[in-house]
N, C-alpha and C positions, 0 to 999 in steps of 0.2 A: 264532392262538397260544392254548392254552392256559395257563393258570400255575396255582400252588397256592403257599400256604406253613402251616408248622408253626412249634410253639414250640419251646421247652425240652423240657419232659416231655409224654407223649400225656395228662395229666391236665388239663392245661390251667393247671396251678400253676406257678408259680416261686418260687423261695427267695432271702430276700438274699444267702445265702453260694453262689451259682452255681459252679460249676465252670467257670474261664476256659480251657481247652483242651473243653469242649463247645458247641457254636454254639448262642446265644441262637434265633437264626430258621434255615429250613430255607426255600428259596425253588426250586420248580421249572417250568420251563417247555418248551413242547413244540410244534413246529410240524405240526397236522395237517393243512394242507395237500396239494395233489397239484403244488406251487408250490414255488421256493425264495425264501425274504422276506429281502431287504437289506436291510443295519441298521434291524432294529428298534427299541425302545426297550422296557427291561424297566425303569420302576419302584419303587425300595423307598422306603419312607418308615417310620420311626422314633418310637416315643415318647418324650417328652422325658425321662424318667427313665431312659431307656435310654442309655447308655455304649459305642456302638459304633465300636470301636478300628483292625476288621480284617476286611474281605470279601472272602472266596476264591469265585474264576472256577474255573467248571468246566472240565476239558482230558477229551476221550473221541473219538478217532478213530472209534472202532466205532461212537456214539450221536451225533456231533455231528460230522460230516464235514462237513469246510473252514468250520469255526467255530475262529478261530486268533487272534484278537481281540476284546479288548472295548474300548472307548471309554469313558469314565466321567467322569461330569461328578458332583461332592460337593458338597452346601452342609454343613457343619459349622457344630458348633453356637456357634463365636464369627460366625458369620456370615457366612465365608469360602467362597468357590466355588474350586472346585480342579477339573483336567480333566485326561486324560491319556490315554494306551495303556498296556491290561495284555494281557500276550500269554494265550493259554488257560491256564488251569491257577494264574495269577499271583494275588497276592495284594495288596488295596488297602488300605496300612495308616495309622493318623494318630501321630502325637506326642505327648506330652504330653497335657494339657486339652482338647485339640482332638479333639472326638468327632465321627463321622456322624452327620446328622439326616437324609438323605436323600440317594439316588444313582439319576443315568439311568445305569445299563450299557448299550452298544448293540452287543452280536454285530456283525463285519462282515459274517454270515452265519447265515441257520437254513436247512438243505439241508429238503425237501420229508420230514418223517417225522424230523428232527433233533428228539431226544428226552432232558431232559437232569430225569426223574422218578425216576431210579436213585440212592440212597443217596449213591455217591463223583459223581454228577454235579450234582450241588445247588449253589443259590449258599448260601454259609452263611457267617454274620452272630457273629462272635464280641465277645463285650466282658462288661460289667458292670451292675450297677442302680447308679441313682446313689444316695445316702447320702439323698437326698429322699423315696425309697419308703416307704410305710407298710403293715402291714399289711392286705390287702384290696384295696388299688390296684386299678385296670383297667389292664393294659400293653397298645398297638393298634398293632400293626406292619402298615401294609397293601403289597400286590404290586400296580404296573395294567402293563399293556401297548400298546403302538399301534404302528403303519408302516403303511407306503405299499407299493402293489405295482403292476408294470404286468401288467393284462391284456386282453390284443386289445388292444395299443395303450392302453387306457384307465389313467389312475391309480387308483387303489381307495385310500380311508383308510379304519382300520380301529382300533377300540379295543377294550379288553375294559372294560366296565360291568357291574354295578359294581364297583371292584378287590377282591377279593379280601381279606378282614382277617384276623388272629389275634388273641383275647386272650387274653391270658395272666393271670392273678390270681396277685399278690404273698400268700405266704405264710412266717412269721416260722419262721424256720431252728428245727427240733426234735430234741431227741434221744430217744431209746427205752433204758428200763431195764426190764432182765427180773430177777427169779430164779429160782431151782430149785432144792427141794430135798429129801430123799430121808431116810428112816428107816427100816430094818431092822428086822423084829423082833428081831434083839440086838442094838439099840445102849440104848445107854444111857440113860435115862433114862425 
């Protein structure tokens, strides 16, 4: 399995004042295999300044055939382990203070060539920075991967090392003032 992930901006900055309908993390992963791997385990883990509310599963018939669930086990950041079924496409959301600090998603399937590095097939990670940031930060979101496969009979375990990081560098929200301004030879003065 391949995987990758992005941040906020391709600059590698973030702002306190984020835009909460744009996903903090961008998380893709891809099976190149000539295999199909059952439930694998993808992964995310979290910086603690990071406020994450809401993780949407990717749904793509055409890039992700017979991938129709994910399995998801959350620790959150009171310390709470949460588990469940999101069907594809579903969204794993928290309440309140009760942030994500880390989630296994487990596809019940990656078909052989199951490809999910396309913009709307991403796993993508929405939320806030917490009031803790300071300008400069280092924010480190990493992606790993692992599962088990049978082939000839054999089992095969397989991990990706070493996972995959983002960081991102906290940047104190700016604004921009321009002027302009213009003189004629007849104006006045």
């Amino acid at each position: 399995i391949q995987v990758g992930i992005s941040g906020y901006a391709p600059s590698g900055e973030i702002t306190t004042d984020i835009d909460p309908t744009r996903p903090i993390n961008e998380f893709t992963f891809k099976n190149e295999n000539l295999y199909n791997i059952e439930n694998p385990n993808i992964t995310l883990d979290f910086d603690d300044k990071m406020e994450i509310n809401r993780i949407t599963t990717p749904k793509s018939l055409e890039t992700l055939p017979g991938t129709t669930t994910y399995q998801y086990k959350a620790v959150l950041t009171n310390g709470q382990t949460v588990t469940g079924v999101l069907n594809a496409g579903e969204d794993l959301t928290t309440n309140g203070n009760d942030f994500i600090k880390s989630v296994v998603l487990t596809p019940n399937m990656l078909a052989a060539g199951a490809d999910a590095t396309y913009g709307p097939n991403h796993i993508k990670a929405y939320g806030k920075l917490s009031d803790k940031v300071k300008n400069g930060d280092n924010l480190i979101t990493k992606i790993g991967a692992n599962y088990a496969t049978n082939i000839d009979g054999k089992t095969v375990f397989s991990t990706i090392t070493p996972d995959p990081t983002c960081t991102q560098v906290v940047k104190e929200k700016s604004a921009a003032f321009g002027t302009y301004g213009y003189q004629t030879k007849n104006s006045a003065g």
